[in-house]
PyMOL Python script that loads the backbone (N, CA, C, O; Angstrom):
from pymol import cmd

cmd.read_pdbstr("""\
ATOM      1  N   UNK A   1     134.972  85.474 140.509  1.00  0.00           N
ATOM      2  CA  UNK A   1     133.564  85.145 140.444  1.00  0.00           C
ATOM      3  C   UNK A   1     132.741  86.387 140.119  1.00  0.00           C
ATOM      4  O   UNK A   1     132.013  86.509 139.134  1.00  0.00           O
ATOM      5  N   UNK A   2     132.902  87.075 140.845  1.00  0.00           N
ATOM      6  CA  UNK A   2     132.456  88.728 140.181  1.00  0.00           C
ATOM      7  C   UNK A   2     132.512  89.060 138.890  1.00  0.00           C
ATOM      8  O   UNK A   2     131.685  89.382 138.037  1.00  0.00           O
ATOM      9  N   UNK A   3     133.915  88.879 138.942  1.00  0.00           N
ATOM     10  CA  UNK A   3     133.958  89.142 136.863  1.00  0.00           C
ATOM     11  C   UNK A   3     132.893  88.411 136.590  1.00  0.00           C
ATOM     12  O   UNK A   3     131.901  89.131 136.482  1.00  0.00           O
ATOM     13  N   UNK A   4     132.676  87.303 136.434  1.00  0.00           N
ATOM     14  CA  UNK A   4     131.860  86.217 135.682  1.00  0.00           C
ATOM     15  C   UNK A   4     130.377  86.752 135.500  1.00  0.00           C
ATOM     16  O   UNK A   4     129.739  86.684 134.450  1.00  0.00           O
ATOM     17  N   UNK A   5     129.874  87.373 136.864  1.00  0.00           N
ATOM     18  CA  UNK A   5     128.717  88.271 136.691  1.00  0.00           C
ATOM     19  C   UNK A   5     127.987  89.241 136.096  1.00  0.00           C
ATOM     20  O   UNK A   5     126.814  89.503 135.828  1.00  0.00           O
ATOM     21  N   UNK A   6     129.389  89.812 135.947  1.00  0.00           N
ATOM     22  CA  UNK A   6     129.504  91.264 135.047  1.00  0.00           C
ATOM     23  C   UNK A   6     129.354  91.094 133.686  1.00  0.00           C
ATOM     24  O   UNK A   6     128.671  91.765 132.913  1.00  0.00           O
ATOM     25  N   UNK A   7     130.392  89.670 133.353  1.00  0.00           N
ATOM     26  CA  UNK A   7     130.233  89.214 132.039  1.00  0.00           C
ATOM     27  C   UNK A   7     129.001  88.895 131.335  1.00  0.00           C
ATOM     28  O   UNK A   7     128.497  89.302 130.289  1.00  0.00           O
ATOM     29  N   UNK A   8     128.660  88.032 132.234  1.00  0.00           N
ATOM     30  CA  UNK A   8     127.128  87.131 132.020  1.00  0.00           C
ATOM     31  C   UNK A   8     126.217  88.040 131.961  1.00  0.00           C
ATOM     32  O   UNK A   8     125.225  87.850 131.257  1.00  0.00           O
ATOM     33  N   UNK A   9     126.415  89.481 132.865  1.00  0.00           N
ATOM     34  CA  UNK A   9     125.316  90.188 132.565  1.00  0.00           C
ATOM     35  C   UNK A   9     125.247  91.056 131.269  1.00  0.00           C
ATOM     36  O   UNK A   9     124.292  91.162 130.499  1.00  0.00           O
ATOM     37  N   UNK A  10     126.365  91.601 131.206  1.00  0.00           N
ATOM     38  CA  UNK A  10     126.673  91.488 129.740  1.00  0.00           C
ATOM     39  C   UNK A  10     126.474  91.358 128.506  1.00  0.00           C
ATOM     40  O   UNK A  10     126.322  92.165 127.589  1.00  0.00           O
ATOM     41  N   UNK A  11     126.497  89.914 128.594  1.00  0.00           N
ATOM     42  CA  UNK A  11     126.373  89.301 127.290  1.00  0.00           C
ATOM     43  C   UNK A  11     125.046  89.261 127.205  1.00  0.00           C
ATOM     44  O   UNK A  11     124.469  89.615 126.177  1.00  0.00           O
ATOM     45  N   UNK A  12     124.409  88.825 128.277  1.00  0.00           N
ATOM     46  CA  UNK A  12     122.526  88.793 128.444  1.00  0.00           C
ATOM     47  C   UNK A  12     121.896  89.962 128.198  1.00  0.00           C
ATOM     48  O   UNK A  12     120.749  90.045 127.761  1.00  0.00           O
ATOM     49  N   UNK A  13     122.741  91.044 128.512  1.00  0.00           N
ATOM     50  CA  UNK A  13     122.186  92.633 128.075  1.00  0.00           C
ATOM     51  C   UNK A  13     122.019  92.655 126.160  1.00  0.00           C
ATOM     52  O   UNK A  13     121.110  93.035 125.422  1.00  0.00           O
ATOM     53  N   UNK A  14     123.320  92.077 125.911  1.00  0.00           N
ATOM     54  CA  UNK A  14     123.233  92.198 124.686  1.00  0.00           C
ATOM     55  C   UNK A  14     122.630  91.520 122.941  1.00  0.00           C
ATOM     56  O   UNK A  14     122.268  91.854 121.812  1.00  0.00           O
ATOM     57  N   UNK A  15     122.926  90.213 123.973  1.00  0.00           N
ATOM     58  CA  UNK A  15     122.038  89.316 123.297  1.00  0.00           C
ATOM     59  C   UNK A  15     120.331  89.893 123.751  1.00  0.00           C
ATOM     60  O   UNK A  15     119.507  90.062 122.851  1.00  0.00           O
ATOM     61  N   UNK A  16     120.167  90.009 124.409  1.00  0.00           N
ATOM     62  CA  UNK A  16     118.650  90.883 124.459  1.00  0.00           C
ATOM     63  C   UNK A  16     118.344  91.604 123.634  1.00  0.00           C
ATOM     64  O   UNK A  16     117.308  91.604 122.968  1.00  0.00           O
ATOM     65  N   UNK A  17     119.263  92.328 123.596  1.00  0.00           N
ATOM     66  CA  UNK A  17     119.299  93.997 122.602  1.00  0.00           C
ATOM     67  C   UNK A  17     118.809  93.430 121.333  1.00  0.00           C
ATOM     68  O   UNK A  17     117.873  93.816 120.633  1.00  0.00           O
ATOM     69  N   UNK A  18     119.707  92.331 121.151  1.00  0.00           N
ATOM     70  CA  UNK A  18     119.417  91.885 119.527  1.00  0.00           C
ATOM     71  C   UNK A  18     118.197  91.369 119.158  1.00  0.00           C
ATOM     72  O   UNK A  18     117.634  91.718 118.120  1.00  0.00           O
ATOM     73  N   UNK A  19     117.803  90.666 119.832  1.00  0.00           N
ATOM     74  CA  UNK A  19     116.211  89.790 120.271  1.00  0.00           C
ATOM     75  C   UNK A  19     115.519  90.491 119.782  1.00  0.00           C
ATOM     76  O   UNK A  19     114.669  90.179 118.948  1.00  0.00           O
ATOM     77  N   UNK A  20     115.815  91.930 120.336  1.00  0.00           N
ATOM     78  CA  UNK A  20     114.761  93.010 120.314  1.00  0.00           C
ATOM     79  C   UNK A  20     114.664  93.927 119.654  1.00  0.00           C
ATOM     80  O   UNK A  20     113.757  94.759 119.616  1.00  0.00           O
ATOM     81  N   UNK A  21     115.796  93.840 118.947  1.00  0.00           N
ATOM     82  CA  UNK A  21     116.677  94.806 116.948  1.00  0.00           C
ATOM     83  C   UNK A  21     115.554  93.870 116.027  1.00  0.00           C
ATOM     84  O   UNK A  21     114.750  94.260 115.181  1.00  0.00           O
ATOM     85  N   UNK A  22     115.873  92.239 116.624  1.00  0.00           N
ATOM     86  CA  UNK A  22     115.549  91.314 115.374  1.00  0.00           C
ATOM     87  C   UNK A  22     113.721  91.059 115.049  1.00  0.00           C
ATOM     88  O   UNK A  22     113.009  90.781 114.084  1.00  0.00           O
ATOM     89  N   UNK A  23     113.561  91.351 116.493  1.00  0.00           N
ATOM     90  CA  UNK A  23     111.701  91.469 116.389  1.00  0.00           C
ATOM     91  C   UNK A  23     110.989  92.485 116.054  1.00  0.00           C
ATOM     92  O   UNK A  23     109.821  92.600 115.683  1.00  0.00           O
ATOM     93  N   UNK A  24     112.305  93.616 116.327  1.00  0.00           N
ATOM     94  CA  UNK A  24     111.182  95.284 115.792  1.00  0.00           C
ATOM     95  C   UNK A  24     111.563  95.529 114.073  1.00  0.00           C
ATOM     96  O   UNK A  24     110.989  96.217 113.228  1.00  0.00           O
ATOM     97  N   UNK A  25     112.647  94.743 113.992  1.00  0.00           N
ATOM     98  CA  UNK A  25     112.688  94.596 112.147  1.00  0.00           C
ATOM     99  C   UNK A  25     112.365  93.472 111.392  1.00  0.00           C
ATOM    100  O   UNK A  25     112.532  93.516 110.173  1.00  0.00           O
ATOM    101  N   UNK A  26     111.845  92.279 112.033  1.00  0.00           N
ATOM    102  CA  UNK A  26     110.700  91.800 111.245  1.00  0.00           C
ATOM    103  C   UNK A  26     109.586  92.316 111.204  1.00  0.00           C
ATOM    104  O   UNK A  26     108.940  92.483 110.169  1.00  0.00           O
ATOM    105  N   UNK A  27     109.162  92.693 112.569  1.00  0.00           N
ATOM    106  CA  UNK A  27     107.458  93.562 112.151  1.00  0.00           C
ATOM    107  C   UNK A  27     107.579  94.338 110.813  1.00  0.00           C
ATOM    108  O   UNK A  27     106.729  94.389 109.924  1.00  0.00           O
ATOM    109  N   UNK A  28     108.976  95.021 110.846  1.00  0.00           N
ATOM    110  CA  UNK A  28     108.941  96.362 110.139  1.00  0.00           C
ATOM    111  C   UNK A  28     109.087  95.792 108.807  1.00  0.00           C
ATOM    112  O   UNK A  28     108.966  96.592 107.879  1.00  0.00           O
ATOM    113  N   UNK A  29     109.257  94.915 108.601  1.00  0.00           N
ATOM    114  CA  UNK A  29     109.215  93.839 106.875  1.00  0.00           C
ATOM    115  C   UNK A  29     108.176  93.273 106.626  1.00  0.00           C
ATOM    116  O   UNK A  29     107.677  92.820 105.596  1.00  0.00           O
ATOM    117  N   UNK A  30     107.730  93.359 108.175  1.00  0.00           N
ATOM    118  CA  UNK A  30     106.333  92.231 107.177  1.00  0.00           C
ATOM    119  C   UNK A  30     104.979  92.865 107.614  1.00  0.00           C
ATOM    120  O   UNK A  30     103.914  92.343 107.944  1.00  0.00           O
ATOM    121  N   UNK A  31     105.426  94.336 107.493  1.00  0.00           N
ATOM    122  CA  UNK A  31     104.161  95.322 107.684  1.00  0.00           C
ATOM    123  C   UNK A  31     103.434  95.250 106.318  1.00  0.00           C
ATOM    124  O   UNK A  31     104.006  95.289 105.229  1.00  0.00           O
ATOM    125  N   UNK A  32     102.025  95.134 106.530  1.00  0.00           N
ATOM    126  CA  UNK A  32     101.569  95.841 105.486  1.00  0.00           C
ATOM    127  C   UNK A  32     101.164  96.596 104.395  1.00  0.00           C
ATOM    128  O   UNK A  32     100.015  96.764 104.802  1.00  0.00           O
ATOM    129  N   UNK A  33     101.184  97.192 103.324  1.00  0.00           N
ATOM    130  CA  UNK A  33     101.254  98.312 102.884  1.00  0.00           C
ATOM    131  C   UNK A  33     100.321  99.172 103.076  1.00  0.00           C
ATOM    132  O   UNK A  33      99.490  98.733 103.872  1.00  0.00           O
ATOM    133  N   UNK A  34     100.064 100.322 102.655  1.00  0.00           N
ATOM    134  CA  UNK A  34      98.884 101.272 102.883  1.00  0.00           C
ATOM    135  C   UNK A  34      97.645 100.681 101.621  1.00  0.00           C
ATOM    136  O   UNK A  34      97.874 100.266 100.484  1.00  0.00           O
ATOM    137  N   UNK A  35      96.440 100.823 102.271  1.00  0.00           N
ATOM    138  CA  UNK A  35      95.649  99.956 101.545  1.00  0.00           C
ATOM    139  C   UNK A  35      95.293 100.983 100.163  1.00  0.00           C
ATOM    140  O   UNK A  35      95.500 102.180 100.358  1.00  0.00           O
ATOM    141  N   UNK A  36      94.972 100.735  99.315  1.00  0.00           N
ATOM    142  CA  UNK A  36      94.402 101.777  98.113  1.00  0.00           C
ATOM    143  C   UNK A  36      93.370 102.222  98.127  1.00  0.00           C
ATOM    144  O   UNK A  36      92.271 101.667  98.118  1.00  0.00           O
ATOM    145  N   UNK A  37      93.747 103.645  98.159  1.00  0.00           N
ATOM    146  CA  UNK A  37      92.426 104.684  98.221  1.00  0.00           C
ATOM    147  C   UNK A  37      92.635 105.493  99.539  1.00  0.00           C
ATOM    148  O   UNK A  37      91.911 106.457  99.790  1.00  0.00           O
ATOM    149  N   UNK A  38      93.507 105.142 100.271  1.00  0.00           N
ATOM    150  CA  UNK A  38      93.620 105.500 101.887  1.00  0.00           C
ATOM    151  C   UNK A  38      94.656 107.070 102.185  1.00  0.00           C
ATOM    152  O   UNK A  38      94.884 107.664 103.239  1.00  0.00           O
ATOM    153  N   UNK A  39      95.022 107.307 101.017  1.00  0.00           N
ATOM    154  CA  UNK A  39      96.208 108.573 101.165  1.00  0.00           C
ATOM    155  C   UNK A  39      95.105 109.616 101.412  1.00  0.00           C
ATOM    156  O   UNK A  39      94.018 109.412 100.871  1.00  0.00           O
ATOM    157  N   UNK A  40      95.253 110.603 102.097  1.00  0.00           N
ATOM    158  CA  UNK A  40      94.475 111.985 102.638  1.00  0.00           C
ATOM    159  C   UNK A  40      94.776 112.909 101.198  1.00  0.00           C
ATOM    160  O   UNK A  40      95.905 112.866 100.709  1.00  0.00           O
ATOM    161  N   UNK A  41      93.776 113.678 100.606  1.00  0.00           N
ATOM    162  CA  UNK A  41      94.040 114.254  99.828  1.00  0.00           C
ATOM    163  C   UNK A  41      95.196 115.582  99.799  1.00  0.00           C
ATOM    164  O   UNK A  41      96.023 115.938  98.959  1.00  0.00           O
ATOM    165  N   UNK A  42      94.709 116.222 101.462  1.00  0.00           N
ATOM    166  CA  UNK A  42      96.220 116.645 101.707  1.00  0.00           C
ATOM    167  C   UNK A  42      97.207 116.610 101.525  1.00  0.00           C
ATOM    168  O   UNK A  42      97.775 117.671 101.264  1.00  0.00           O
ATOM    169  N   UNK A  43      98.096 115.148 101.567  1.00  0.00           N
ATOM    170  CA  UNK A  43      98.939 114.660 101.532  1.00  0.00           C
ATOM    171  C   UNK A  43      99.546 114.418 100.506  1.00  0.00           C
ATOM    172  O   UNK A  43     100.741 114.139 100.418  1.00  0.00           O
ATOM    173  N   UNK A  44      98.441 114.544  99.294  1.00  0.00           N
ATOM    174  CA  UNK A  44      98.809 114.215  98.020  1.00  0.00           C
ATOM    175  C   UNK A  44      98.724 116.092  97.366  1.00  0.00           C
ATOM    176  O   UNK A  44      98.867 116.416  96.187  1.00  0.00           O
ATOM    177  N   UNK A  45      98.447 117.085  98.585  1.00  0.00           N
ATOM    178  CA  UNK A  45      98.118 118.061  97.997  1.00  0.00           C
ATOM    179  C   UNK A  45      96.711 118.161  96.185  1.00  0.00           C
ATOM    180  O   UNK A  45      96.682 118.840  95.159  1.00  0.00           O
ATOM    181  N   UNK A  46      96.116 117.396  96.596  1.00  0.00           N
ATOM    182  CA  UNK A  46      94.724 117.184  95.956  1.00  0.00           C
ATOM    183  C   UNK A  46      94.030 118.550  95.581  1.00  0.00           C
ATOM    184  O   UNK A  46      93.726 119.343  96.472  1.00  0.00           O
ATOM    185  N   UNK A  47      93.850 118.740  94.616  1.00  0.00           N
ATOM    186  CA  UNK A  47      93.229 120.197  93.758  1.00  0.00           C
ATOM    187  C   UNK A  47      92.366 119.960  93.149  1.00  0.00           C
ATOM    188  O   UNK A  47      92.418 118.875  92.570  1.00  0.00           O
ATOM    189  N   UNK A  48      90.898 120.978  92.908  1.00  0.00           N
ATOM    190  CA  UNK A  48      89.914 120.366  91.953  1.00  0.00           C
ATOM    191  C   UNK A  48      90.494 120.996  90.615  1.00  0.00           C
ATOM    192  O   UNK A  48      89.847 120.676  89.618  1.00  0.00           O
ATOM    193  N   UNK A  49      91.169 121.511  90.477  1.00  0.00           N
ATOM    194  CA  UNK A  49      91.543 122.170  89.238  1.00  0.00           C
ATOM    195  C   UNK A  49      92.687 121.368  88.382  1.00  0.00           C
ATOM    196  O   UNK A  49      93.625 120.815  88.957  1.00  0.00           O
ATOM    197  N   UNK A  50      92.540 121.353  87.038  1.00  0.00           N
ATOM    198  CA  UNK A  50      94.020 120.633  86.625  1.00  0.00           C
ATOM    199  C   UNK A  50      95.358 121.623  86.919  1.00  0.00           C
ATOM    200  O   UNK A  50      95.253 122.830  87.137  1.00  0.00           O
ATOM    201  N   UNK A  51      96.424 121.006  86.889  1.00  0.00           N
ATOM    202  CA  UNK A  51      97.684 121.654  87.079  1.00  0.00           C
ATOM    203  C   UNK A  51      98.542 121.262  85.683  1.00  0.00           C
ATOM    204  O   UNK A  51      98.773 120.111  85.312  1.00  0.00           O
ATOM    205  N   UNK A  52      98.959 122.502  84.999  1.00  0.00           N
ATOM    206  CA  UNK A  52      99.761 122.241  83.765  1.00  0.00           C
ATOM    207  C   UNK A  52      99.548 121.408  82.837  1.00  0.00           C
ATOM    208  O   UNK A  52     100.461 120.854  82.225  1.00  0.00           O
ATOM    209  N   UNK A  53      98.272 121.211  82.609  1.00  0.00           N
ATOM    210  CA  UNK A  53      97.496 120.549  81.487  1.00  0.00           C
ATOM    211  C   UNK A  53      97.271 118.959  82.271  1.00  0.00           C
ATOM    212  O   UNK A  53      97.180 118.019  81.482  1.00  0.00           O
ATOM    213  N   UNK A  54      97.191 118.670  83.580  1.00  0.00           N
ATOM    214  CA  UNK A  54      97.317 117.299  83.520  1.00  0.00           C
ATOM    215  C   UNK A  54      96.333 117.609  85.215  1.00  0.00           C
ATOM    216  O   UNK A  54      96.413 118.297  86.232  1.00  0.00           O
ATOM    217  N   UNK A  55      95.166 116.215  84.371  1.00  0.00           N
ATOM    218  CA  UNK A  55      93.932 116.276  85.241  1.00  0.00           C
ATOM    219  C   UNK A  55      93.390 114.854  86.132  1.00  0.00           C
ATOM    220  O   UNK A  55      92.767 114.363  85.191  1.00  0.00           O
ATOM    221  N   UNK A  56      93.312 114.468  86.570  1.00  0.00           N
ATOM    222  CA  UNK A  56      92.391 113.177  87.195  1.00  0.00           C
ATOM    223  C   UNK A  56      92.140 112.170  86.161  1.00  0.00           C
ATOM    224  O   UNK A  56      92.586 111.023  86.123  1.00  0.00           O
ATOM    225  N   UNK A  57      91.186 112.892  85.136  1.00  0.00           N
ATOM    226  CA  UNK A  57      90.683 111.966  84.416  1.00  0.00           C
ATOM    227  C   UNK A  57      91.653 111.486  83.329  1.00  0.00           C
ATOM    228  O   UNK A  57      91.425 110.417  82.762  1.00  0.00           O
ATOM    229  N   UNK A  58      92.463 112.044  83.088  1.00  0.00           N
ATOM    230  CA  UNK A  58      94.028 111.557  82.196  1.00  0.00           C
ATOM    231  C   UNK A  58      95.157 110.573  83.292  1.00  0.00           C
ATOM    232  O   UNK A  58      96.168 110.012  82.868  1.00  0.00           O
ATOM    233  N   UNK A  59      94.900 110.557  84.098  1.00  0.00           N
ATOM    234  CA  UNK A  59      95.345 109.242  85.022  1.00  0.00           C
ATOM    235  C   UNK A  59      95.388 108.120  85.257  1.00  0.00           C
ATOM    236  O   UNK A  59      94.231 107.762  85.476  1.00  0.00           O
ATOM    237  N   UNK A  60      96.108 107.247  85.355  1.00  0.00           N
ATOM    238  CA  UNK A  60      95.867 106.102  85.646  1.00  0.00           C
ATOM    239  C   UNK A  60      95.648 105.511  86.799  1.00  0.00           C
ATOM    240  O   UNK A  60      95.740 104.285  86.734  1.00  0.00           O
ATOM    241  N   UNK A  61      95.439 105.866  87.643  1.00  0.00           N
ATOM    242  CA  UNK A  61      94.731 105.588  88.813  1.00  0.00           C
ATOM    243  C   UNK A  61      93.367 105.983  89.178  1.00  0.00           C
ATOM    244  O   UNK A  61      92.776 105.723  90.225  1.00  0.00           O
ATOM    245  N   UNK A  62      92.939 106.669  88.136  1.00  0.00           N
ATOM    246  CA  UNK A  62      91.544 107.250  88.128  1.00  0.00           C
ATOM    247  C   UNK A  62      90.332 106.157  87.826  1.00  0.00           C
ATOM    248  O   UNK A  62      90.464 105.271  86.982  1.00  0.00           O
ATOM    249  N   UNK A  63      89.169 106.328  88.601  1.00  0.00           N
ATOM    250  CA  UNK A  63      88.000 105.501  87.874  1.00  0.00           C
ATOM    251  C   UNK A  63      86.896 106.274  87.522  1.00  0.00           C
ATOM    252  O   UNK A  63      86.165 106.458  88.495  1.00  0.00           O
ATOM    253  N   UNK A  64      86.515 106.775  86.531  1.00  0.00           N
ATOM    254  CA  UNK A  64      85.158 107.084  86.415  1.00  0.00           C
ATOM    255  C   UNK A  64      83.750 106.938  87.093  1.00  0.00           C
ATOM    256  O   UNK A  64      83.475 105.868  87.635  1.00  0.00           O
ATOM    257  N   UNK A  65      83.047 107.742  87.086  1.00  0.00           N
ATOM    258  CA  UNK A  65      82.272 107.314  88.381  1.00  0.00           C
ATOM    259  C   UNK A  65      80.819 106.574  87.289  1.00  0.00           C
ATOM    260  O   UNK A  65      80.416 107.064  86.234  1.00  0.00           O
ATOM    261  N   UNK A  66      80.268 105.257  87.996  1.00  0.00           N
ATOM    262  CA  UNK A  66      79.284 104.653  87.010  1.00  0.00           C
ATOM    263  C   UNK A  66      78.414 105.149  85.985  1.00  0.00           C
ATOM    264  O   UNK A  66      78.201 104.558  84.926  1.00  0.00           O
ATOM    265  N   UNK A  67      77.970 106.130  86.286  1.00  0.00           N
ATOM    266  CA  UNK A  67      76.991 106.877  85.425  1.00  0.00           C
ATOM    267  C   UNK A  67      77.451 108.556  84.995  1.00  0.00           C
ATOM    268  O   UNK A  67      77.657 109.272  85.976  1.00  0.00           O
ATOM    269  N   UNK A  68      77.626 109.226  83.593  1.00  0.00           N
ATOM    270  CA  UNK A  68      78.191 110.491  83.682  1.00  0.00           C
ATOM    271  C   UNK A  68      77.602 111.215  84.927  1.00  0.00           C
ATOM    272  O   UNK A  68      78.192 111.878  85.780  1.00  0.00           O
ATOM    273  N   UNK A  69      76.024 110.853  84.780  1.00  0.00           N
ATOM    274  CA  UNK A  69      75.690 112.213  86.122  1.00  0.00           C
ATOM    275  C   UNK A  69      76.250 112.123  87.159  1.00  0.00           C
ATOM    276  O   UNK A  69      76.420 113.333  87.303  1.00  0.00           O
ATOM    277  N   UNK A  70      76.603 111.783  87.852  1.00  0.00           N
ATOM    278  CA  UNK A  70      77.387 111.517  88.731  1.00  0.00           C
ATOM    279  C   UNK A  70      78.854 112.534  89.231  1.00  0.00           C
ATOM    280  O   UNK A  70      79.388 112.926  90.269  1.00  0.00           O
ATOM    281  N   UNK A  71      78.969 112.588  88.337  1.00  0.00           N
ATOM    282  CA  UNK A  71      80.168 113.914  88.506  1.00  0.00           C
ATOM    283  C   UNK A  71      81.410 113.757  88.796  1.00  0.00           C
ATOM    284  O   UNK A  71      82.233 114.334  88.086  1.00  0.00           O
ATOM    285  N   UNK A  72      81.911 112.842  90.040  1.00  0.00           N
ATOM    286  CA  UNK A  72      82.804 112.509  90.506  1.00  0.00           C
ATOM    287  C   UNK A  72      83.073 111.079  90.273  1.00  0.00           C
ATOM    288  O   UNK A  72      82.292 110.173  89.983  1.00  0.00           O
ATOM    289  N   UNK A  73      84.614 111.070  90.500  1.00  0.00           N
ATOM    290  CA  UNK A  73      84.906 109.274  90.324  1.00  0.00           C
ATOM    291  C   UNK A  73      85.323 108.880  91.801  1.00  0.00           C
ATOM    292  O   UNK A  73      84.691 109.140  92.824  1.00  0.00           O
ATOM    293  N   UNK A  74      86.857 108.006  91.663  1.00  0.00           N
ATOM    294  CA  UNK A  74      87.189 107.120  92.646  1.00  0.00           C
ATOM    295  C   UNK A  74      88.822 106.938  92.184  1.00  0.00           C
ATOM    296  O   UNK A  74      89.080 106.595  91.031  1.00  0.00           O
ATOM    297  N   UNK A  75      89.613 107.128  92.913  1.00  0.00           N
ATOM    298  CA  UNK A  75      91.123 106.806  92.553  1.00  0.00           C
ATOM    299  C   UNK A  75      91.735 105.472  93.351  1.00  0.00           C
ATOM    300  O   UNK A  75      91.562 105.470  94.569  1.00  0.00           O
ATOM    301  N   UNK A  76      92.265 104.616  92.902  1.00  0.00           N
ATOM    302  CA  UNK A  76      93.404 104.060  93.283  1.00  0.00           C
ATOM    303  C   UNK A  76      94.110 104.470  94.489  1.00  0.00           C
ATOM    304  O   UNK A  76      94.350 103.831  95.514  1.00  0.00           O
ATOM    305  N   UNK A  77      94.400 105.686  94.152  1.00  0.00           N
ATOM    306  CA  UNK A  77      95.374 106.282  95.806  1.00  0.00           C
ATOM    307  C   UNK A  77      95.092 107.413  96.775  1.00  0.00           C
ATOM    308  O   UNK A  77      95.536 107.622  97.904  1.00  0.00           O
ATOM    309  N   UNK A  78      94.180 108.127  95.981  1.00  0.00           N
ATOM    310  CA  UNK A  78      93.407 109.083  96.906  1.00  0.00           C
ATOM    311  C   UNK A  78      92.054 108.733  97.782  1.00  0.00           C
ATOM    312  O   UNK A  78      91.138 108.203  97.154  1.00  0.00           O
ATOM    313  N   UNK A  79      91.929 108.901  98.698  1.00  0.00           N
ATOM    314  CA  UNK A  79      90.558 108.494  99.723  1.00  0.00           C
ATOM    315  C   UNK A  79      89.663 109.588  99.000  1.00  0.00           C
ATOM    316  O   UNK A  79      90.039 110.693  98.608  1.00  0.00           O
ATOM    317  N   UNK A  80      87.946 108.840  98.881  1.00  0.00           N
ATOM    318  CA  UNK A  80      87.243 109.788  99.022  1.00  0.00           C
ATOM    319  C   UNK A  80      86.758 110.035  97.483  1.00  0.00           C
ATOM    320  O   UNK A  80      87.451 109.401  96.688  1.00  0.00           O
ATOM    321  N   UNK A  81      85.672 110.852  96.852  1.00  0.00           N
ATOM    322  CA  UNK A  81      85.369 111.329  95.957  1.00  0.00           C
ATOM    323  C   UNK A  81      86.577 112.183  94.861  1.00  0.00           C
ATOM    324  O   UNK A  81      87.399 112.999  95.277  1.00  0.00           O
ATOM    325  N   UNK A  82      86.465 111.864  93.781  1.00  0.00           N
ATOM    326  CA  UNK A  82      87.628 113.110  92.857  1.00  0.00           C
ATOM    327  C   UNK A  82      87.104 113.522  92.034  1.00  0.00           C
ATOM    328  O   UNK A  82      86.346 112.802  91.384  1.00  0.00           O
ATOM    329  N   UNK A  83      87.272 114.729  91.746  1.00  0.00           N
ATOM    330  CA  UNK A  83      87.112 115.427  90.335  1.00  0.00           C
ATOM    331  C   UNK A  83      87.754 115.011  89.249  1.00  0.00           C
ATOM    332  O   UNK A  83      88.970 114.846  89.348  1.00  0.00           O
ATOM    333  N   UNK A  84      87.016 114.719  87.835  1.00  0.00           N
ATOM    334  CA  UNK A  84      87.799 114.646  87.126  1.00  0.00           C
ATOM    335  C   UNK A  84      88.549 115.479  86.470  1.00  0.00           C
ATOM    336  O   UNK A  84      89.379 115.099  85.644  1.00  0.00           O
ATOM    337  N   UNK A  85      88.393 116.383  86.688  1.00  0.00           N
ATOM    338  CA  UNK A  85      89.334 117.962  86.571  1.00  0.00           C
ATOM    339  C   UNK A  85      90.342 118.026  87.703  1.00  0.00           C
ATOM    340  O   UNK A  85      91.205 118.899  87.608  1.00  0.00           O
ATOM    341  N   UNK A  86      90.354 117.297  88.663  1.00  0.00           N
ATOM    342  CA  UNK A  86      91.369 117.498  89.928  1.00  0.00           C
ATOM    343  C   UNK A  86      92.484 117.509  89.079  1.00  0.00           C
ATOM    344  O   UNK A  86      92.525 117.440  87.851  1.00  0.00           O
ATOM    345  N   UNK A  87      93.869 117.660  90.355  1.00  0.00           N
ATOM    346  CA  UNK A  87      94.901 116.900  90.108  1.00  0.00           C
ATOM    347  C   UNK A  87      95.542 116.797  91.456  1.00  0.00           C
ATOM    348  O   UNK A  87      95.126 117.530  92.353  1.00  0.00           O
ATOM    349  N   UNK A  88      96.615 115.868  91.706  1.00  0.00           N
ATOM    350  CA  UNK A  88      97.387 115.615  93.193  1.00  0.00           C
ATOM    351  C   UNK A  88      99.032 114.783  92.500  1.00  0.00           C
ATOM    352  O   UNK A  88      99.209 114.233  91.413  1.00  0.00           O
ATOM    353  N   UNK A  89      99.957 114.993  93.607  1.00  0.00           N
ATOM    354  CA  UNK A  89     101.307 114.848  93.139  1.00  0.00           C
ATOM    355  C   UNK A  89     101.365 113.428  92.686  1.00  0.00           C
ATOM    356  O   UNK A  89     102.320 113.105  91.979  1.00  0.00           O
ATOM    357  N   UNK A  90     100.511 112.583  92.986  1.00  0.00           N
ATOM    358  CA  UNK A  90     100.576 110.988  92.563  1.00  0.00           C
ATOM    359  C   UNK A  90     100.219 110.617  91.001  1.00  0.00           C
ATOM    360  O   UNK A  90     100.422 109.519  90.482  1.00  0.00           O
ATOM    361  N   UNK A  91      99.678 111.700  90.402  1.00  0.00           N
ATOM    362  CA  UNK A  91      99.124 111.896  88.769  1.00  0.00           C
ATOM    363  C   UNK A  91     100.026 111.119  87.880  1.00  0.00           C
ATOM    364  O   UNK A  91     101.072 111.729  87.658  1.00  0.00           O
ATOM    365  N   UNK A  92      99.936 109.885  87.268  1.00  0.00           N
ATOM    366  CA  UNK A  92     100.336 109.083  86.191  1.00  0.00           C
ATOM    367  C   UNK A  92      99.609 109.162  85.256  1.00  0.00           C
ATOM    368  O   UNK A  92      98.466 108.710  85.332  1.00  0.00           O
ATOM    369  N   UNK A  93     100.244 109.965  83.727  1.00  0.00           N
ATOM    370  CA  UNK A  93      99.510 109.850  82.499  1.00  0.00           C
ATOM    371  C   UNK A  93      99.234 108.510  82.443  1.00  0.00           C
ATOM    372  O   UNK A  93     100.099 107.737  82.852  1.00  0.00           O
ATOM    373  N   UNK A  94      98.039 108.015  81.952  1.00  0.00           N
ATOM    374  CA  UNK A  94      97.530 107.033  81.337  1.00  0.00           C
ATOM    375  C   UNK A  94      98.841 106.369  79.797  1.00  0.00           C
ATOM    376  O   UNK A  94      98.523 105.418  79.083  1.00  0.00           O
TER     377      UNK A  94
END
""", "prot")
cmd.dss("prot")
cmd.show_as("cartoon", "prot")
cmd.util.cbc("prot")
cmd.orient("prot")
């Protein structure tokens, strides 16, 4: 009868375990993605200067900002104001 306890506890330990493998890896599938525009420029190591001929405004994630005076645009993956002279490691020629 003892055995039986040990067993049962056991199996209940383990089947738990899984319960709890199988619920922390659905969250982890049906997370979200990072929303656009939300990366820290840090992160992307973000520069107002171009790097090796390749700038912001030759990007495809870049938006122009409405009016030339204006100065700055809006990216796709960087948070925040950009230069169109910047550059950051996410830079896709157009």
């Amino acid at each position: 009868m003892n055995q039986e306890k040990k067993t049962s506890r056991r199996i209940m330990l383990f089947r738990s375990g899984i319960v709890l493998g199988a619920i922390i890896l659905t969250r982890l599938a049906t997370d979200t993605p990072a929303k656009a525009g939300s990366m820290s420029k840090g992160m992307l190591h973000y520069q107002n200067s171009p790097k090796d001929g390749k700038m912001c405004a030759d990007c495809a994630a870049y938006t122009p900002p409405p009016s030339p005076d204006a100065g700055t645009g809006t990216c796709k993956i960087v948070a925040g104001p950009v230069n169109p002279q910047g550059w950051c490691m996410a830079f896709s020629q157009r």
